[in-house]
C-alpha angles and dihedrals in degrees: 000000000000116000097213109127097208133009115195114204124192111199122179134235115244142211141202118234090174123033122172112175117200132196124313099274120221088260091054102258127100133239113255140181110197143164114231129203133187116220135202098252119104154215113186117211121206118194110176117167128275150142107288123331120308123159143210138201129196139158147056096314102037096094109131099354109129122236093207122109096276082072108102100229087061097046085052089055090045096045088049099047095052087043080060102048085225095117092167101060112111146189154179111218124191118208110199105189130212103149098085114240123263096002102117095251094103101243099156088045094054093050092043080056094045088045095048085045089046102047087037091057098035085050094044093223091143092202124188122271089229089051091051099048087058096050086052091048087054094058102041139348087241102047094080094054084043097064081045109042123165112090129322148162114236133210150178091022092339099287103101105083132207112175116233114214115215127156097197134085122245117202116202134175122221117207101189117204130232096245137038133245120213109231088221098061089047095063093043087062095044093063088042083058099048098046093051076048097056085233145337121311126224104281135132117038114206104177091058097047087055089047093050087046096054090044095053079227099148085177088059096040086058097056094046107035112104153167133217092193094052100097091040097055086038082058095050087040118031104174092064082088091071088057091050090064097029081066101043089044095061097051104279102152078215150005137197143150105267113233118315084345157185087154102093111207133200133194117215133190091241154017083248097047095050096051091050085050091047083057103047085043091052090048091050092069088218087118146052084232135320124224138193116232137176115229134230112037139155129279135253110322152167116281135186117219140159115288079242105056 
């Protein structure tokens, strides 16, 4: 056991710049080929020690989520600590949020990553990489790309990494909706879709979208960047259209719905660029708020912060 008393974990949101879906598999989910990539916008996970599992949340976008054992930070602690066959570890864990629910940008798999790192240093379990990725794919298609962060290509639900290597920054904007969209009824209208349609339709393009990246080229990641979900959330959601063009109206070299939605998300040429098109997009009242954010950054990982915060 370690004898640290508290072990604070900062894990990024994500977004998808490529999304294929396949067909609906035997176990319910579909096959996908996606391209995932970590931004610079943060939850921070606490685990101090402690009888039993409790759990906190705090912070801007914490607002109805519920701290019980359904909560995937909690599920993460619980799955850990029976992997472990140490049924008797406990601890408290503080979310403090700050990726907004439901809006495609993986904010409850990210916690449920930072929770299993945290639990797993604070216990001293010093469990294997490869141990903890499938604990995290057992909790989420997304937890396993959430402790690695950077760039990848995922496959199978999302799970299954290969790392994607790319110099060059990328600068997004993330126009977050005022309402959530749950990832499930999405689906379920995708393949509504699909089967009205007699089948899917050419969309996401996954190869290009891992050529541009290891070019640096932002023109060609433009043209080549997609969603499959896109029409389907655009069904459930239809406003989101207005922040599409909010966004390419402002100088976004492109705009899409990020993942399931309703989270909209640009590229832009540059760190400058994207702050002035967070801002028109603010003023443009198509969005909750819009945000400026660097891509391709590292996983969950350890973080330093004040004993108050």
């Amino acid at each position: 056991m370690s004898d640290q008393q508290r072990i604070t974990v900062r894990v990024p949101a994500k977004i998808n710049i490529s999304l294929a879906i396949g067909p609906l598999r035997a176990d319910g989910f579909h096959e996908l080929t996606t391209v995932f990539q970590a931004v610079d916008l943060y939850d921070v996970v606490t685990a101090e020690r402690a009888e039993g599992i409790s759990l906190a949340l705090q912070g801007p976008e914490a607002t109805g989520l519920v701290a019980d054992d359904t909560n995937l930070a909690w599920r993460a602690a619980a799955l850990l600590a029976e992997a472990a066959d140490r049924s008797r570890i406990g601890v408290a864990l503080r979310v403090s949020k700050f990726i907004p629910v439901a809006a495609g940008l993986a904010g409850g798999s990210a916690d449920a990553a930072a929770a299993l790192l945290a639990c797993d240093l604070l216990w001293g379990l010093g469990t294997p990489r490869a141990e903890l990725d499938a604990l995290a794919a057992r909790l989420g298609s997304d937890v396993t790309f959430a402790l690695h962060g950077h760039t990848a290509l995922g496959t199978g639900r999302g799970e299954h990494l290969s790392p994607i290597s790319t110099a060059a920054e990328f600068h997004w904007v993330l126009a977050v909706a005022g309402r959530g969209l749950s990832t499930p009824s999405v689906y379920r209208e995708l393949d509504r879709q699909r089967e009205a349609s007699g089948g899917p339709a050419d969309g996401a393009a996954p190869d290009r979208v891992v050529a541009a990246l290891q070019a640096g080229d932002c023109t060609a990641l433009a043209d080549a960047m997609g969603n499959d979900l896109q029409s389907a959330a655009l069904a459930l959601a239809p406003e989101l259209a207005r922040t599409l063009e909010a966004g390419v109206s402002a100088g976004a070299l492109a705009g899409m719905v990020a993942g399931s939605g309703p989270t909209c998300v640009f590229l832009a040429r540059d760190r400058a660029t994207a702050q002035s098109i967070a801002r028109d997009i603010q003023a443009s009242g198509t969005c909750r708020f819009a945000v400026a954010v660097l891509g391709n950054v590292a996983g969950a990982r350890p973080a330093t912060l004040p004993a108050d915060q």
